[in-house]
ChimeraX commands (.cxc) that place a marker at each C-alpha (Angstrom):
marker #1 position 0.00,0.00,0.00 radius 0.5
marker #1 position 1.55,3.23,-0.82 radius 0.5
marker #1 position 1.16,6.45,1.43 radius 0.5
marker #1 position -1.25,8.24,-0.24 radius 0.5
marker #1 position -3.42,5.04,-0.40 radius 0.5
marker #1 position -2.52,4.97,3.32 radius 0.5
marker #1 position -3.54,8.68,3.63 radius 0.5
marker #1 position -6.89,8.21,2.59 radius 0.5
marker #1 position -7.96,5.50,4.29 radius 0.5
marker #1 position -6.62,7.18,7.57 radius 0.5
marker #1 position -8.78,10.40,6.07 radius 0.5
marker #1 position -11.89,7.80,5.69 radius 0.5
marker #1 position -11.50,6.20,9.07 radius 0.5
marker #1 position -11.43,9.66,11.17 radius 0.5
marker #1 position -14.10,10.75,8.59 radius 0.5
marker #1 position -16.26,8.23,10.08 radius 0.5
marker #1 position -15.00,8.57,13.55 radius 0.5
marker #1 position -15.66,12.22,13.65 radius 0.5
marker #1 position -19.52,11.24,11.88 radius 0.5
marker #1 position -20.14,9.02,14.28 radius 0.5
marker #1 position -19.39,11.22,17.32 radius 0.5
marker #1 position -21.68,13.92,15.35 radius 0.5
marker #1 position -24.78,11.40,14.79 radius 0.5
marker #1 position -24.41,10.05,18.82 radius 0.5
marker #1 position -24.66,13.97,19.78 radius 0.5
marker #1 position -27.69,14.78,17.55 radius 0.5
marker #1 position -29.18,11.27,19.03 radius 0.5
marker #1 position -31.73,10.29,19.41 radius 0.5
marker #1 position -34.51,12.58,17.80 radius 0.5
marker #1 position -36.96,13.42,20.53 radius 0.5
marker #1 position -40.39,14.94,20.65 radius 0.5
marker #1 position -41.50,16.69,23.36 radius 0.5
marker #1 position -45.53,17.77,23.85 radius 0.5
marker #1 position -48.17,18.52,26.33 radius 0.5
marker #1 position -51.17,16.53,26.51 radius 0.5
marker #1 position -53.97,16.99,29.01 radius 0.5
marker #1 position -51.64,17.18,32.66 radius 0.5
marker #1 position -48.99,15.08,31.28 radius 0.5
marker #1 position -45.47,16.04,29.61 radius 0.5
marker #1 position -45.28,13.76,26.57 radius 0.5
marker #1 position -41.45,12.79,25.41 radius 0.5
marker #1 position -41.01,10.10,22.51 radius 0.5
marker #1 position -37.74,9.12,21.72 radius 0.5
marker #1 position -36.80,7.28,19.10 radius 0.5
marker #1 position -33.91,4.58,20.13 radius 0.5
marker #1 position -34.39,1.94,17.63 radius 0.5
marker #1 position -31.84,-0.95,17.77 radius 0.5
marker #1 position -31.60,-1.34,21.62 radius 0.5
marker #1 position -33.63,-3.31,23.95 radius 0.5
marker #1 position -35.47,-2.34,26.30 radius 0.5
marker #1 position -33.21,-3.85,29.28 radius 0.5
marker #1 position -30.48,-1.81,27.93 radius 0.5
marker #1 position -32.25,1.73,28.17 radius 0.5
marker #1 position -31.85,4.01,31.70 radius 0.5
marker #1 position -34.14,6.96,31.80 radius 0.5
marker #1 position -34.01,9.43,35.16 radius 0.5
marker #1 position -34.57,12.96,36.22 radius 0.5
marker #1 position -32.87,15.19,38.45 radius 0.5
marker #1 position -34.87,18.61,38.74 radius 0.5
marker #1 position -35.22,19.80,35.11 radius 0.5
marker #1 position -32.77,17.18,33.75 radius 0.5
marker #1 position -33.79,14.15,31.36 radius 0.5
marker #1 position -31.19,11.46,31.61 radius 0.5
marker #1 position -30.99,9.36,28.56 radius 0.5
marker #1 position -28.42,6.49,28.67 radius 0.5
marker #1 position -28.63,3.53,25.99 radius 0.5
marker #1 position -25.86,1.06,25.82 radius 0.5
marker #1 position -25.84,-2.08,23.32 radius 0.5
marker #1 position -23.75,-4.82,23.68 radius 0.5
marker #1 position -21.22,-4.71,20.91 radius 0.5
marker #1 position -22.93,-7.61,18.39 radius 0.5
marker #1 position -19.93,-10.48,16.65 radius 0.5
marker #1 position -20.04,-9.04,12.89 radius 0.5
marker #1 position -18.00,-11.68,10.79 radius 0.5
marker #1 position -16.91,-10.33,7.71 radius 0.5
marker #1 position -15.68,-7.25,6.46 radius 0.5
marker #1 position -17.50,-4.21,7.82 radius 0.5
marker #1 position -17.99,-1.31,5.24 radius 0.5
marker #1 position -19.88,0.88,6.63 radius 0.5
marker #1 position -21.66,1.26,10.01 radius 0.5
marker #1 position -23.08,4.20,11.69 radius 0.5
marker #1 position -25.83,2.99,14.33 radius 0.5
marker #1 position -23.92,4.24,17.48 radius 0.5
marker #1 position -23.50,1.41,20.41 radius 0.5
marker #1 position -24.25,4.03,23.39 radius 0.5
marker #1 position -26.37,7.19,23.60 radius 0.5
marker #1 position -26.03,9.70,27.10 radius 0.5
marker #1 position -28.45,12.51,26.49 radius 0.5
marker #1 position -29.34,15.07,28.70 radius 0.5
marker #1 position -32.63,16.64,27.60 radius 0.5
marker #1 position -33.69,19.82,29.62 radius 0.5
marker #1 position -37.52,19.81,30.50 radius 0.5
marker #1 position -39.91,22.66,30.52 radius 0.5
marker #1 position -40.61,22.71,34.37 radius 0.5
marker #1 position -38.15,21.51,37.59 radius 0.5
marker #1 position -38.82,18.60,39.73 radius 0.5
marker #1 position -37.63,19.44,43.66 radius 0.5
marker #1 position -35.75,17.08,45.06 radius 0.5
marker #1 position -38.06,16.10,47.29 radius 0.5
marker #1 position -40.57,15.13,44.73 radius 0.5
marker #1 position -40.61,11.49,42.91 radius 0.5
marker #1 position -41.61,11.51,39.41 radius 0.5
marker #1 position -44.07,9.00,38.68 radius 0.5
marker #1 position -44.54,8.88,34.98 radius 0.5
marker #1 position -44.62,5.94,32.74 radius 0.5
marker #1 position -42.65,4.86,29.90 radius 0.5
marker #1 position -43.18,2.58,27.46 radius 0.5
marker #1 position -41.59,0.54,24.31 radius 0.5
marker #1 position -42.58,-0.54,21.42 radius 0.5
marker #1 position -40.48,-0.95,17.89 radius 0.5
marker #1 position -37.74,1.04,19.26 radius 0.5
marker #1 position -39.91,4.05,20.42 radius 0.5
marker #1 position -39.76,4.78,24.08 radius 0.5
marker #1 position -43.14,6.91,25.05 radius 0.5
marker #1 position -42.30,8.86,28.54 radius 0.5
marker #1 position -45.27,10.30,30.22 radius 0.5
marker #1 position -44.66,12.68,32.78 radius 0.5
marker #1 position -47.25,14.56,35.27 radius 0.5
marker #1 position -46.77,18.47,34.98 radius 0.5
marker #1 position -46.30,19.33,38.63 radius 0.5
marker #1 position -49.28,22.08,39.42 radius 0.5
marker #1 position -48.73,25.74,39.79 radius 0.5
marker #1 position -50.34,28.08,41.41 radius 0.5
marker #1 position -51.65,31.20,39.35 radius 0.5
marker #1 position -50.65,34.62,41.16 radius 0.5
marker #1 position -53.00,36.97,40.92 radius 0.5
marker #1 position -52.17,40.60,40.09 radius 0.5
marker #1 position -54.12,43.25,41.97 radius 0.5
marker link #1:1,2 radius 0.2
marker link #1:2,3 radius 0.2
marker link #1:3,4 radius 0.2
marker link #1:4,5 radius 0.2
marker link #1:5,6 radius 0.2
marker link #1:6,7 radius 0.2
marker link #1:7,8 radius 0.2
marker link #1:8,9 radius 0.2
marker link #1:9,10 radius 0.2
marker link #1:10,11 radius 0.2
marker link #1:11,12 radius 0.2
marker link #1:12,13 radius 0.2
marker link #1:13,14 radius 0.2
marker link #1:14,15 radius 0.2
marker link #1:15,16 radius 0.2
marker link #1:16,17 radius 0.2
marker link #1:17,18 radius 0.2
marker link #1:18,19 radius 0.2
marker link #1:19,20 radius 0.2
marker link #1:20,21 radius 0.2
marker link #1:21,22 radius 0.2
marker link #1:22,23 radius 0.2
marker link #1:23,24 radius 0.2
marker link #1:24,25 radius 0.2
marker link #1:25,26 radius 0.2
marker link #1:26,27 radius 0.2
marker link #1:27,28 radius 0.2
marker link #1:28,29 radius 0.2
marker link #1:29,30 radius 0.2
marker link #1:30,31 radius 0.2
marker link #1:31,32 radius 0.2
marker link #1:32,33 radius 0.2
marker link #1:33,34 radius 0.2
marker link #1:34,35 radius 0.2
marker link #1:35,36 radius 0.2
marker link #1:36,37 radius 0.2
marker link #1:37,38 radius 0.2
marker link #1:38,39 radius 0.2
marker link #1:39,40 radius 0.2
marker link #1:40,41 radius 0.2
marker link #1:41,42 radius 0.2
marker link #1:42,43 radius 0.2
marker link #1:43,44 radius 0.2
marker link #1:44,45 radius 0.2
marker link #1:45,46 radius 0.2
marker link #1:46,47 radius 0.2
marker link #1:47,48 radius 0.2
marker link #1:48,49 radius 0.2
marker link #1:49,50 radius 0.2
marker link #1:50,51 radius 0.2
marker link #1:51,52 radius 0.2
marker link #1:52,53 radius 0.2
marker link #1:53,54 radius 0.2
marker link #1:54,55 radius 0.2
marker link #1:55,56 radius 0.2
marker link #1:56,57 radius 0.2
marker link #1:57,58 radius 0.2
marker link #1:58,59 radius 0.2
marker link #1:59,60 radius 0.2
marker link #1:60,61 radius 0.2
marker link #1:61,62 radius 0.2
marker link #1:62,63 radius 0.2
marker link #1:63,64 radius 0.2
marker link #1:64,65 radius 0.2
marker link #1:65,66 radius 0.2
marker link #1:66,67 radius 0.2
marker link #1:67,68 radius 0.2
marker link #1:68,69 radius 0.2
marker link #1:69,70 radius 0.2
marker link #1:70,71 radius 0.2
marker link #1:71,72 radius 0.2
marker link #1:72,73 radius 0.2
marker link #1:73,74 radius 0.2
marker link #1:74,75 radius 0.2
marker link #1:75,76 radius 0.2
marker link #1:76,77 radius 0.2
marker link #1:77,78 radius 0.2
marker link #1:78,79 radius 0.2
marker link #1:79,80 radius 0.2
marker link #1:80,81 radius 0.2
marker link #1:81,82 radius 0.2
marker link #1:82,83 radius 0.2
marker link #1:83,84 radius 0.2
marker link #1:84,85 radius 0.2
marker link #1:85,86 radius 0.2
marker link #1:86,87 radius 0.2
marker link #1:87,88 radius 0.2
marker link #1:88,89 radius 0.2
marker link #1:89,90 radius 0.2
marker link #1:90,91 radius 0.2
marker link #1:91,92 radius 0.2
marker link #1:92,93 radius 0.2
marker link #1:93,94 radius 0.2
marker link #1:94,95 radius 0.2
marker link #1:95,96 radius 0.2
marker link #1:96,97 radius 0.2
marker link #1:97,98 radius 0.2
marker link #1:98,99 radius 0.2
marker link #1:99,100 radius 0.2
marker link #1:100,101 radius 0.2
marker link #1:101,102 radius 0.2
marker link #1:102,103 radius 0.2
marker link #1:103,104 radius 0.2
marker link #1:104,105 radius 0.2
marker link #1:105,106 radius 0.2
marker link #1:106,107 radius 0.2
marker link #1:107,108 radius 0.2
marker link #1:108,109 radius 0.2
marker link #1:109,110 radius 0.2
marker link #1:110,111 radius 0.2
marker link #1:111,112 radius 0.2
marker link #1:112,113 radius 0.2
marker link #1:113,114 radius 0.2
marker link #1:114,115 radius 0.2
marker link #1:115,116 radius 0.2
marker link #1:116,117 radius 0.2
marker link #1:117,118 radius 0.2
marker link #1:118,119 radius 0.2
marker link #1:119,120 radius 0.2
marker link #1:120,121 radius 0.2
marker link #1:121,122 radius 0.2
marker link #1:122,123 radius 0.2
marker link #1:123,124 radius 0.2
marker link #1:124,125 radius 0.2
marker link #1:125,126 radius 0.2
marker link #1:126,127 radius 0.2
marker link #1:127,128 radius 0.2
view
């Protein structure tokens, strides 16, 4: 192999590298709505299990962690871009105190996890 064939295929490599590390900080998309009382969060984290997915919040603070065990691939790999680990912190529209617990629900289904989260209540201040 001469050097410039060397070259690129260094080039290539940190190419992907530096794609990959781009793609695990834009993932994974997430939608974020009210509906009725509840904060609604879907995120899409298709690939992993569910054992594999950790979800927690500390006050305003979604933590997202995904980790798949690395799969045997026998062959040549070409191309591969599905990241093996996603930490995401997502901030949320309202705080939870620490003394508060966060009962919400999540759920999965074809690599969709569905968070439900009650909106804590506020008081209205009125202005006189």
């Amino acid at each position: 192999m001469g050097f410039a064939q060397y070259v690129a295929k260094e080039f290539a490599k940190e190419i992907g590298n530096r794609s990959r590390e781009f793609y695990e900080f834009i993932l994974p998309p997430i939608d974020m709505f009210e509906e009725g009382n509840e904060l609604v969060i879907i995120i899409d984290l298709p690939g992993f299990s569910k054992k594999d997915i950790k979800l927690s919040i500390i006050e305003n603070v979604l933590s997202i962690n995904a980790r798949r065990e690395s799969e045997e691939i026998i062959g040549t790999i070409y191309y591969r871009q599905r990241p093996n680990h996603i930490d995401k912190k997502v901030p949320l529209p309202f705080s939870v105190a620490d003394d508060e617990r966060v009962i919400g629900t999540a759920t999965y289904a074809d690599g969709v996890v569905t968070l439900k989260i009650p909106i804590p209540r506020s008081s209205n201040i009125p202005i006189t």
